[in-house]
C-alpha positions, 0 to 999 in steps of 0.5 A: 230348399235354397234361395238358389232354388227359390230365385230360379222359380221366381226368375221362371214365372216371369212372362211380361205381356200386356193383356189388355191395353190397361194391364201388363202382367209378370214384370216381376215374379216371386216364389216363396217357401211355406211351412210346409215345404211347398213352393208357391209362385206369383206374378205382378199385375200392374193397372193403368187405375192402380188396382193391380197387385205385387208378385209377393201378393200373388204367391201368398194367395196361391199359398192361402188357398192351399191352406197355409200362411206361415212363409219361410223363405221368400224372393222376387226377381225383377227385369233382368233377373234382378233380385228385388226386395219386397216393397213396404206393402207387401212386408206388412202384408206378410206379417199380418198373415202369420204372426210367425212371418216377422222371422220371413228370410227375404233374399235382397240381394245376392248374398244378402238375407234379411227378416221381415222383422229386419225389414220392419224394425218398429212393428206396430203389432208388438206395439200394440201389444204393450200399449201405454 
């Protein structure tokens, strides 16, 4: 699967709406590939109290309720199909599903892929590891 690919599925979910006065929903939409070859999807939920969640957050769920956790490929895409690099939140998150995911493609831009690990250069995971 290329991150083409991958960035017309996130493109397509997205479906902004508001379904209550108090959230909006699919601003933005991701897709990622797992290990094993399937694309999930997700879309961002935003609440006026902050409990809402990323598009990254809604696709890993979709993935782990399937059974996996290890991500190859992952992007979002945002208003106007811009291609959004995910938030420091949503990096951590990944990594700490699979330890596997610190080498996560993640398209930032258009020609543009960087690794989670890339992304969070000081993992405190490996630190931990080799502790003092």
């Amino acid at each position: 699967m290329s991150f083409e690919d991958l960035y017309t599925r996130a493109k397509e979910v997205r479906n902004r709406r508001e379904l209550t006065k108090y959230a909006t929903v699919a601003s933005v939409g991701a897709a990622l590939l797992a290990e094993n070859g399937k694309v999930y999807t997700g879309v961002s939920i935003v609440t006026d109290c902050g409990t809402g969640f990323c598009a990254e957050h809604s696709a890993v769920a979709a993935m782990v309720t399937d059974g996996e956790s290890r991500i190859l490929q992952v992007v979002a895409a945002g208003k106007n199909g811009s291609i959004l690099p995910p938030c420091g939140r949503c990096r951590e998150f990944i990594s700490q599903i699979h330890l596997g995911n610190m080498s996560t493609e993640v398209m930032i831009g258009k020609d543009k892929i960087l690794t989670i690990k890339d992304l969070l250069p000081y993992d405190w995971k490996a630190v931990e590891a080799h502790t003092i």
